[in-house]
N, C-alpha and C positions, 0 to 999 in steps of 0.2 A: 504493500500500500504506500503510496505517496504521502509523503511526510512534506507540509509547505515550512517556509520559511517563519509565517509567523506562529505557527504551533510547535517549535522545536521547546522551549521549555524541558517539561519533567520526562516527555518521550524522546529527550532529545538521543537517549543511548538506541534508539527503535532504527535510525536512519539507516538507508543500505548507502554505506559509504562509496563502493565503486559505483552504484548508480549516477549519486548525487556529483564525483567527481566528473564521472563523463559528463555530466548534462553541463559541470559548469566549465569543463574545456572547450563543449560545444561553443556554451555563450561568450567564452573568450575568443573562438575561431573568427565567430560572428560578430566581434569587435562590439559585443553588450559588455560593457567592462564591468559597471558597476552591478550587475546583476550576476556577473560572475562572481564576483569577491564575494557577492551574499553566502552563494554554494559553497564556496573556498571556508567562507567561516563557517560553516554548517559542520565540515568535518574537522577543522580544527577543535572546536570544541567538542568533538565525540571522542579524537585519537590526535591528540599536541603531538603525537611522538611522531607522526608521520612526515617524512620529509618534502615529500610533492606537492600538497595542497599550497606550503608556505611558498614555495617556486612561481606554482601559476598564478596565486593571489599577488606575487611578487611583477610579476609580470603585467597584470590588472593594472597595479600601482603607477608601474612606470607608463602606462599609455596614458593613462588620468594625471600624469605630472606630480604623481605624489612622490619624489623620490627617497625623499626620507624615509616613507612607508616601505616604500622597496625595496630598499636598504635593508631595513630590519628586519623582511621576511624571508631575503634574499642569504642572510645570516643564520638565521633559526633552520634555512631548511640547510646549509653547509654543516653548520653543530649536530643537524642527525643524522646526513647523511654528505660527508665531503666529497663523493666519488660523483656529485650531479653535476656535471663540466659547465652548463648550461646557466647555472645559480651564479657563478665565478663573473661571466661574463654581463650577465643582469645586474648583477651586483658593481662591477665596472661600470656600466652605462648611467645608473643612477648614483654613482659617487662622481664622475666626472660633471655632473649637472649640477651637483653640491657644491663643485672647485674642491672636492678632495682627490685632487691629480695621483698624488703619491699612491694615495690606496687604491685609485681606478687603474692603474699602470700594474700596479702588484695584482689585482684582478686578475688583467690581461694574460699577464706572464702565467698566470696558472691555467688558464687557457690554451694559451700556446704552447704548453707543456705537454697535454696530449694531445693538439695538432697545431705543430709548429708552424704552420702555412695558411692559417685559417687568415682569409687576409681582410675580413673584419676587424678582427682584435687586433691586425697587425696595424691596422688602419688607426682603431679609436686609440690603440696604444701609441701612435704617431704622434695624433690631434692633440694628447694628454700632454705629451712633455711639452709639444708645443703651446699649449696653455698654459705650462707651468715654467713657461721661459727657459726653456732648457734644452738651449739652442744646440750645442753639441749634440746630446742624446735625441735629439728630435732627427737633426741631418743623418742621423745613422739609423733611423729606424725607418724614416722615409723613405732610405734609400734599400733597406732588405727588403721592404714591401712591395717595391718597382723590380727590383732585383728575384721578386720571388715570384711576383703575379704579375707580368712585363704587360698583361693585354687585361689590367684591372683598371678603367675609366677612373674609376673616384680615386684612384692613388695617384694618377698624374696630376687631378685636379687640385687634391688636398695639398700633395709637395708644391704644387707650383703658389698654392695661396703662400707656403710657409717661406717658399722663395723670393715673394714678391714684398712678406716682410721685412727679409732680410736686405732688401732693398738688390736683390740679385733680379732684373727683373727680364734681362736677358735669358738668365735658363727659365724663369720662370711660364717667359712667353711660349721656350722651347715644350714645355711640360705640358701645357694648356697647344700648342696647335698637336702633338701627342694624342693626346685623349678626344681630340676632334680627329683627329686618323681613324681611332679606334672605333669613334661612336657622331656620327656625323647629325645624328638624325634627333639627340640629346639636348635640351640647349642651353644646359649647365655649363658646358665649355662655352659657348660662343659670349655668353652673359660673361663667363670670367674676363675671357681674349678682352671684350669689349672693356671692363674695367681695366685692362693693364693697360690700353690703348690710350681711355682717358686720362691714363694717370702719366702718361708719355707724350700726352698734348696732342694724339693722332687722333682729333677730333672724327673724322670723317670715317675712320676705320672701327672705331669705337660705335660711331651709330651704324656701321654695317654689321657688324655682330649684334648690336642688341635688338636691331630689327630682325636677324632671322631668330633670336632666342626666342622675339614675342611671337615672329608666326612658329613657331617650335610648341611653344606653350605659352599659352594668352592668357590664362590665369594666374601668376607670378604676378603681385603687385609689384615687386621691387623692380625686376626690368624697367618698367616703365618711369620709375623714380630714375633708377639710372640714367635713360633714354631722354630724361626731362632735362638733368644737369647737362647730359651731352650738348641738346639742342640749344639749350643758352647759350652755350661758349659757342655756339655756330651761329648765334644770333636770329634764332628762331623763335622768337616769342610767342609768336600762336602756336609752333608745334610744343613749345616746355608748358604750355599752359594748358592744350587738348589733355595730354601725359599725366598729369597733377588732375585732372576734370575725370578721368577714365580708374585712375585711383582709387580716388573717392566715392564715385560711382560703385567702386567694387568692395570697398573700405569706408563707408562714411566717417568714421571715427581716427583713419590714421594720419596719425601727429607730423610727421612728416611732411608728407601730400598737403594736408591743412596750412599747414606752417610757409612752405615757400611759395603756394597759392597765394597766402594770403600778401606778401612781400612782393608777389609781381604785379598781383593789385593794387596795389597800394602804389607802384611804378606808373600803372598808368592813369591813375587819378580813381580807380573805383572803389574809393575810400568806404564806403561802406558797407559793401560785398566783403571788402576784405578787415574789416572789424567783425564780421559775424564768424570768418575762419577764424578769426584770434582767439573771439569769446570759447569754438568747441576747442580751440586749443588749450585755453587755459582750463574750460569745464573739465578736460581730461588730465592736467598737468598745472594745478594751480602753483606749481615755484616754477614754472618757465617764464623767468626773466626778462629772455629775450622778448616771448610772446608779449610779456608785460607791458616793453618799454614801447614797441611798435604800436601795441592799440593806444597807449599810451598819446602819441604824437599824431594818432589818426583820430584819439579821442579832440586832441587841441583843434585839428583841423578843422573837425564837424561842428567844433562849437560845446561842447561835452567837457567843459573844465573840472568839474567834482568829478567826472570818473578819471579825468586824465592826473590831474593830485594823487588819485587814492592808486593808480597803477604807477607813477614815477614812485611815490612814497613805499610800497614795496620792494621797489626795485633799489631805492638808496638803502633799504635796510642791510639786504644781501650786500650790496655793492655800493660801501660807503663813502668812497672815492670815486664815482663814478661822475664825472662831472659833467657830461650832456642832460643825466636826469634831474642835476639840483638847478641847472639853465634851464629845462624847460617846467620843472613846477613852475618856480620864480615869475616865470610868464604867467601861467596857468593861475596863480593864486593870484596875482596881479589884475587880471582877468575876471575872478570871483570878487575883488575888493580888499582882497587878504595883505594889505601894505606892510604889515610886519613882519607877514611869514614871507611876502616874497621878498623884503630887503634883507631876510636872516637867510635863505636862500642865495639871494647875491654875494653877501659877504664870506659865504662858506668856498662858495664858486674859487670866489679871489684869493681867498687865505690857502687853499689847496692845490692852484692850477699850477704852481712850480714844482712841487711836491710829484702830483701829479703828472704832467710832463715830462719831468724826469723818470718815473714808470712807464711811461709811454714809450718814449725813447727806445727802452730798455728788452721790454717786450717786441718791438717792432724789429729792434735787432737779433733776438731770439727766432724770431718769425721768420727772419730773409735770413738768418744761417740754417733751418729748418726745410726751407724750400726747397721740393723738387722738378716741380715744370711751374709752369705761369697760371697756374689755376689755382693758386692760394689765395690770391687777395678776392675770389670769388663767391667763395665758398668753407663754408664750418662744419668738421667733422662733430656728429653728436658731442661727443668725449670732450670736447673744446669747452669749455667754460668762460673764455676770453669777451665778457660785453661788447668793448669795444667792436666786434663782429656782429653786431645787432642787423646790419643790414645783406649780412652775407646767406647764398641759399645753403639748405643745410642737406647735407650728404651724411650717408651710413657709415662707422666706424667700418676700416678695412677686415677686419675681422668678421665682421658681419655680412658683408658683400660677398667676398671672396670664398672664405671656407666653407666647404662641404661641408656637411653638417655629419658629427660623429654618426657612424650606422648604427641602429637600431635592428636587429634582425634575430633577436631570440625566439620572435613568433612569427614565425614567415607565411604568410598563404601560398598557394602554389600562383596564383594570380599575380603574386605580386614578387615572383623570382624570375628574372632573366626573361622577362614578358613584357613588349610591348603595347601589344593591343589585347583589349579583352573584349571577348562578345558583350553584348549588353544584358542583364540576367534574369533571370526565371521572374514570372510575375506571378504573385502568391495571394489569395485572400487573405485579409489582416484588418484590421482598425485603423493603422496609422501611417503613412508617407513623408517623404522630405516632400520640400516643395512641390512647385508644379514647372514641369518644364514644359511638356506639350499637352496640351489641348486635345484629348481625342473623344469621339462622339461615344455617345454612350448606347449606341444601336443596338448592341451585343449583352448586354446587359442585364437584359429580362430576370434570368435565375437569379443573380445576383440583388436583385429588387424584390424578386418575389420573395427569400430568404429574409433578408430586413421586416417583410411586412408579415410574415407570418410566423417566425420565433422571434423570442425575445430575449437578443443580444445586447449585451451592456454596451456596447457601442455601434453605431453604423457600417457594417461591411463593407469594404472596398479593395477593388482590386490594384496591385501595384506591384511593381518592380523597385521600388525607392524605394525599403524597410528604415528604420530609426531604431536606436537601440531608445528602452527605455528611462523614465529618470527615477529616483529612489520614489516619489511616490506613485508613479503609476506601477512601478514593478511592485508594490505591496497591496494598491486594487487590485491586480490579476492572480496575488496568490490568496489575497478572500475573497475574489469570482470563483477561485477553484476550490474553497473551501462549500462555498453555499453550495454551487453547481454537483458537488459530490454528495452533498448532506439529500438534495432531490433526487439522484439518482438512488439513494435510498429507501424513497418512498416510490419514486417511478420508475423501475432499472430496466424497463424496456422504451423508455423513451429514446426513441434517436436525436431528437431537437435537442437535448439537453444535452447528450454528446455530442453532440458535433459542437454547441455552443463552451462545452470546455476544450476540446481538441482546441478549441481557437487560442483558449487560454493558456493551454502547456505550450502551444506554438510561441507564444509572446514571453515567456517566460524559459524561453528553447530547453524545453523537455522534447525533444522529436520523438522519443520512443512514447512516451506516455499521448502523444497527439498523435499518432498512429494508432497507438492503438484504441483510441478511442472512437477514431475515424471506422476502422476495421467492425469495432462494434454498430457503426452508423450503420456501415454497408449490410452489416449481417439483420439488421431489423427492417433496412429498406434497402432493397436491393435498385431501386431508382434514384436513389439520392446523389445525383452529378454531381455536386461539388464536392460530394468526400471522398471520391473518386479521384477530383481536381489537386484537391491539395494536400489528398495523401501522396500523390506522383512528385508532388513539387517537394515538401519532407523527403519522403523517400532519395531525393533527387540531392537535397542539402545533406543527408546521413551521408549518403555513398559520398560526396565531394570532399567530406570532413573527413572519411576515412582513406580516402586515396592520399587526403594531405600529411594526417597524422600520421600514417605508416609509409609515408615518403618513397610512396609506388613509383619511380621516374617513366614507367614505360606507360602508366597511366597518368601523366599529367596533363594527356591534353584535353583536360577541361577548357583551358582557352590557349595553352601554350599554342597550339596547332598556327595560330594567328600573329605571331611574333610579327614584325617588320621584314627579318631576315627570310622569313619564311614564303613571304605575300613576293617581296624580290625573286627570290631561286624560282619561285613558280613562274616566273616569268621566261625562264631558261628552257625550267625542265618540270611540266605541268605535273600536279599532282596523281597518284591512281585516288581514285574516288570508293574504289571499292571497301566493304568492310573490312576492318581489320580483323585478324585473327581473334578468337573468340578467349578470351580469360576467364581466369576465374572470379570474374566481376561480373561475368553475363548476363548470369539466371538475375543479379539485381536492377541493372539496366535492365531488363524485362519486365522485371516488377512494375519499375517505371511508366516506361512504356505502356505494358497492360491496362494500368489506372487514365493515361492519358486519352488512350483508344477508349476506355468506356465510357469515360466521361464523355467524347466526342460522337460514341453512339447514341447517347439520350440529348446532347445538346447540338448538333450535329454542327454549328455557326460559332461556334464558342473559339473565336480568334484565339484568346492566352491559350488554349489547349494545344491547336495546332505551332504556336512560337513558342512555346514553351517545349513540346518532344522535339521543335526542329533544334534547338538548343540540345536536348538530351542523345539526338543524333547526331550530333557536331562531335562529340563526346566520343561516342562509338567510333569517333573516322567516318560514317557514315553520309557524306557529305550530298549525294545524290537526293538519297532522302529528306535530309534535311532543307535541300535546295524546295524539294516538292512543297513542305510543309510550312514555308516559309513564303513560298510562292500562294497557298492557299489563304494564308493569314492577309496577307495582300489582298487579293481580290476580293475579299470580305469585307477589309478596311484599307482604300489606298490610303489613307495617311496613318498608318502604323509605322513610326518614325525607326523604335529598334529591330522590326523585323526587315527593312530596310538598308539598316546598319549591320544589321548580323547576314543577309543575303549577301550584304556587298562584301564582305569578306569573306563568304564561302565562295564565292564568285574570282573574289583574285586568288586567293589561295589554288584554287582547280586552273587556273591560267590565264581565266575571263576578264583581263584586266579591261576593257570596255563596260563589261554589265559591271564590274564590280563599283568602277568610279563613278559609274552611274548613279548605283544603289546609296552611293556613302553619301552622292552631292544630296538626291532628295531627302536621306536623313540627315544633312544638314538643314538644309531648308524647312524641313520639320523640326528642328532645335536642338536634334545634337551637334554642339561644336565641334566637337574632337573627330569629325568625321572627315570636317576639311583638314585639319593635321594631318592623318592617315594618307588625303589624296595626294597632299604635298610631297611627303614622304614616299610613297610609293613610284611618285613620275619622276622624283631626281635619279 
C-alpha cells in the first residue's frame, strides 16, 4: 500500500523503501527536484544508515542552488559509504559554489583517482584553482585536460578564458578558434572569439562573432549585452539601443540592460524614459550609486529637486569626496530655497576640491597604467566601484563573460549528452503546463471535454507536452487528493472514474508504477475508456526512457540521440536505412506502448496526440518509416501541429530528405518553435 508523504508519522517504519527511492529518482530524472527531496527524506528517516538517499537528495540540492545542503548530504552519504565516486564529485560542484576551492579541488582528485581522465572533474578541477588564483597549478591542469581530451570543446574554451586573464590573449585566441574547429555549430566559442576581439579593439570582428553566436542561440541575454557595447564603439546607436530593448524584453528586471539603456537615454534627451530604467534599477539595487547619481541629474533636469537632494544625498554618504554630487545638490537645494544647505554644500565643494584633485590625478594614472586597448575611458566593468565613471556603459566582469561555467553532470539525461537536437516530446494529460507557445484548435478535443464534464477532477484536464514540476504546496494537495481519492475507493473499489482521477495524481507526484496501475484497473472495469489507454502509453513511455537512462543502455539511446546535428549532416552523404532495428530486449515494452496507443486510436480514431505521440515512440524503435506515417496523419488532422512538424522534419533529414525536412522545421517555425530555424541554419552550412 502506498504510504503519502503526509501520513509518514507513527507508520513511518511501514514504507517500502526501494519503492519510494525509485519513485523519487524518477522525480529527480524528471527535474521535480523539490518533490524529490520529499521521497529522499521519506527514507532517511526510516534507515539514516543508508548511503544513497543522502546522494540523490544531495543532488536535489545542488539543482535548487542549495549548496550548503548538498554539501552536507553529499558528506553523510561518503561517512556510510566512501566507495560512491559520484558523492566526491557532487560534493566538488557545491563546494566550489561556496568559494571553498581547496576542498572542491580535493573532491576532484578523489574522483580522478578512479578515473583519471574523466574530463569533467579534470575541467571543474581547472576552473577551481583558477578561482582560487593559483595560477601555476591552474596552467598545468589546463593543460593535462587538452593534453588528455585534445577534441573536448569546453577545455579549449575554459583555458582560453584563463589565458585571456593572464593577459596571454594571443594563445588565448588560438584556444577559442580551436574549439570553433571542433564544434562550429556551438556558439559559446564565437561569443568568447567575439569578446577577445572586443577586448583587442577589432570592433568589426567582434560583432561578426557575436552575431553568429545570437543566430546560434537567440536566447542568451548576455550576447546581446555584449553585441550592444560592440555597437557603441562602432557608433551604432540604434543598433546598442535595439540590443538593450531585446534584453529587456527577455529580462524585464536585468540590471545591466536597464542601467546602460537608461544612460543612452539620457544621451539623447529622453530624460524620462530613462528615469523610469533608473527607478527598476534602483527598485532592484537600492546602493547602486551610480544608478543614484544619474536619476539624480535627470531628476535636476525634469524639475524634481527633493528627489534629486534625496539621491545626491545618498550618494555623498557612500562617497564622501565625491565632488560633482555636493555641486549638484548645492544647485538642487538652491532651487528648493534651501540657502544654507546649498552654501554649506558650496563650501564643502571648495574646502575638498584640492584634496580631491589630487585623488583624481592619482586614480587617473592608475587607470592609463591599467589600460589595455582604447575602450576604457568607455566603459565600467561591474567590479569597478570608481564614481567618477558614473557616465560610463557598464560591461560584465571578464570572468563572467568568458568562463565556461564549471560542468555540472552528476545527473545527466540521455537528452542532454552529446545531443544536439531533441525531438519535441510526448504530450501527456495533466492539470498543468508552462506557458503557451502555440495556439492550436481544440477540434480534437471532445474526450478530453467530455472527461472534465463528467468526473470530478480536482483540476481541469489538459492536454500538453510542456509539464512543470510542482511547488511545495501543490505537491502536498496531490498527496491529500491521493489520500481522499483512496479512502472512496474504499467505499467504491469498482469505480473507474475515481481511478483514473488518482492515476492523475500519482502521475503529478511521479509515482509511474502506482499511475499505471491504477490506469490498468480503469481498463479492467471499462474496457472503453481511451484515455487510460492514452496515458498509460505515455507513462509507460517515461518508465522505459528512465530506464534506458539509468542503466546507461548506449545502444539504446536513441530516444533523441538518432537527431544529433552530426547525424542530420552524414545523412546527407550516406542516407539512412529506415528499416527497424534489431529487436532487444526492450521490445515486448515498446509494444506495451505501442499497444495502449493503437487502442486508444481504435475508440478515438482522430485523436492527433495519439498518432504524435507512437510517431515519437517509433522514432525510438529506428522505426522511422512508420513514424514518418504517423506523423504524417497527425498533420492532416491538424495542419498547424507545430511539433509534429518539427519532429517530421527531422525524420525527414535524418532518412536524406533534406528538402521535406527544411521544409517541415520552416513551418514549425512559423508555428512558434524557434529552434527550428537554428536546426535549418545548421544543417545548410
Amino acid at each position: 500500500m502506498f504510504l503519502t508523504l503526509l501520513s509518514v508519522g507513527s507508520l513511518v517504519a511501514q514504507i517500502n523503501t526501494d519503492r519510494v527511492m525509485a519513485i523519487g529518482r524518477n522525480a529527480l530524472y524528471f527535474e521535480d527536484y523539490v518533490l524529490s527531496i520529499q521521497y529522499f527524506n521519506q527514507i532517511i528517516k526510516v534507515k539514516p544508515y543508508l548511503a544513497e538517499p543522502y546522494f540523490y537528495r544531495a543532488v536535489a540540492k545542488l539543482y535548487l542552488e542549495d549548496y550548503t545542503g548538498a554539501e552536507e548530504d553529499c558528506s553523510a552519504c561518503i561517512e556510510r559509504n566512501p566507495f560512491i565516486v559520484n558523492a566526491y564529485q557532487c560534493r566538488g560542484i557545491a563546494r566550489q559554489n561556496l568559494k571553498k576551492y581547496a576542498d572542491a579541488i580535493s573532491d576532484y582528485d578523489k574522483t580522478l583517482l578512479y578515473d583519471p581522465e574523466n574530463k569533467n572533474s579534470l575541467l571543474n578541477k581547472s576552473i577551481a584553482f583558477q578561482q582560487k588564483k593559483d595560477t601555476l597549478n591552474a596552467r598545468e591542469s589546463f593543460d593535462l585536460l587538452v593534453k588528455l581530451q585534445p577534441n573536448f570543446y569546453n577545455g579549449y574554451l575554459a583555458r582560453s578564458s584563463f589565458l585571456a586573464e593572464q593577459k596571454d590573449s594571443t594563445q588565448a585566441l588560438f584556444d577559442v578558434n580551436k574549439a570553433i574547429s571542433l564544434d562550429k555549430y556551438t556558439s559559446q566559442g564565437f561569443a568568447t572569439r567575439g569578446i577577445l576581439y572586443y577586448q583587442r579593439g577589432r570592433y568589426k570582428e567582434a560583432l561578426a562573432d557575436l552575431n553568429e553566436a545570437i543566430k546560434l542561440d537567440e536566447r542568451i541575454t548576455g550576447y546581446y549585452i555584449n553585441r550592444a557595447i560592440v555597437k557603441y564603439y562602432l557608433n551604432d546607436l540604434r543598433g546598442t539601443m535595439a540590443d538593450y530593448d531585446k534584453v529587456i524584453d527577455m529580462e524585464p528586471r536585468n540590471q545591466m540592460a536597464l542601467y546602460n539603456r537608461a544612460l543612452l537615454r539620457s544621451q539623447v534627451g529622453d530624460n524620462n524614459r530613462a528615469i523610469e530604467d533608473y527607478d527598476k534599477v534602483i527598485s532592484g539595487e537600492p546602493e547602486n550609486y551610480f544608478a543614484l547619481y544619474n536619476r539624480g541629474t535627470l531628476r535636476m533636469t525634469t524639475g524634481n529637486f527633493k528627489g534629486a537632494v534625496s539621491d545626491f544625498s545618498k550618494v555623498i554618504k557612500e562617497y564622501p569626496e565625491f565632488l560633482p554630487a555636493y555641486s549638484s545638490r548645492a544647485e538642487a537645494r538652491k532651487k528648493l530655497g534651501d540657502i544654507k544647505g546649498s552654501e554649506k554644500d558650496f563650501w564643502m565643494t571648495i574646502n575638498l576640491e584640492k584634496e580631491a584633485d589630487k585623488i583624481r590625478k592619482e586614480k587617473q594614472k592608475e587607470d592609463k597604467k591599467n589600460e589595455t586597448s582604447d575602450n576604457k575611458d568607455k566603459t565600467r566593468k561591474q567590479s569597478d566601484k570608481n564614481i567618477n565613471k558614473f557616465k560610463n556603459l557598464l560591461v560584465a566582469d571578464a570572468a563572467e563573460t568568458e568562463s565556461p561555467k564549471y560542468k555540472n553532470e552528476t545527473r545527466g539525461r540521455v537528452q542532454d549528452k552529446n545531443i544536439d537536437v531533441d525531438l519535441e516530446g510526448l504530450f501527456v494529460l495533466t492539470y498543468y503546463e508552462k506557458g503557451e507557445r502555440v495556439s492550436r484548435k481544440s477540434t480534437f478535443a471532445g474526450a478530453i471535454d467530455k472527461i472534465n464534464q463528467e468526473l470530478k477532477l480536482s483540476h481541469k484536464l489538459l492536454i500538453t507536452n510542456e509539464e512543470v514540476a510542482l511547488s511545495e504546496e501543490k505537491i502536498k494537495e496531490h498527496f491529500a487528493a491521493i489520500d481522499e481519492l483512496s479512502k472512496e475507493l474504499n467505499i467504491r473499489p469498482d469505480d473507474a472514474g475515481i481511478y483514473f482521477a488518482r492515476s492523475l495524481e500519482f502521475m503529478l507526484v511521479q509515482d509511474f508504477s502506482g499511475a499505471v496501475e491504477d490506469l490498468t484497473h480503469v481498463i479492467s472495469l471499462n474496457p472503453n475508456f481511451s484515455l487510460a489507454y492514452y496515458n498509460r502509453a505515455v507513462l509507460r513511455y517515461k518508465q522505459l526512457k528512465y530506464k534506458l537512462s539509468s542503466e546507461e543502455e548506449k545502444a539504446e539511446q536513441s530516444l533523441t540521440e538518432s537527431f544529433s546535428i552530426s547525424s542530420l549532416r552524414d545523412s546527407k552523404r550516406k542516407p539512412m536505412n529506415a528499416d527497424m532495428s534489431e529487436k532487444s530486449n526492450r521490445q515486448m515494452e515498446y509494444e506495451l506502448v505501442l499497444r495502449d496507443f493503437d487502442a486508444a486510436l481504435a475508440r478515438i480514431p482522430n485523436f492527433i496526440w495519439a498518432y504524435y505521440d507512437r510517431g515519437n515512440v517509433r522514432c525510438l524503435q529506428k522505426d522511422y518509416r512508420s513514424a514518418l506515417s504517423d506523423y504524417n496523419e497527425a498533420i492532416r488532422l491538424e495542419p498547424e501541429f507545430a511539433e509534429a512538424y518539427f519532429n517530421r522534419g527531422l525524420v525527414n533529414l535524418y532518412l536524406g530528405d533534406n528538402e521535406k525536412g527544411i521544409a517541415d522545421l520552416s513551418k514549425a517555425g512559423e508555428l512558434g518553435i524557434g529552434g527550428a530555424y537554428n536546426i535549418i541554419k545548421r544543417i545548410s552550412q
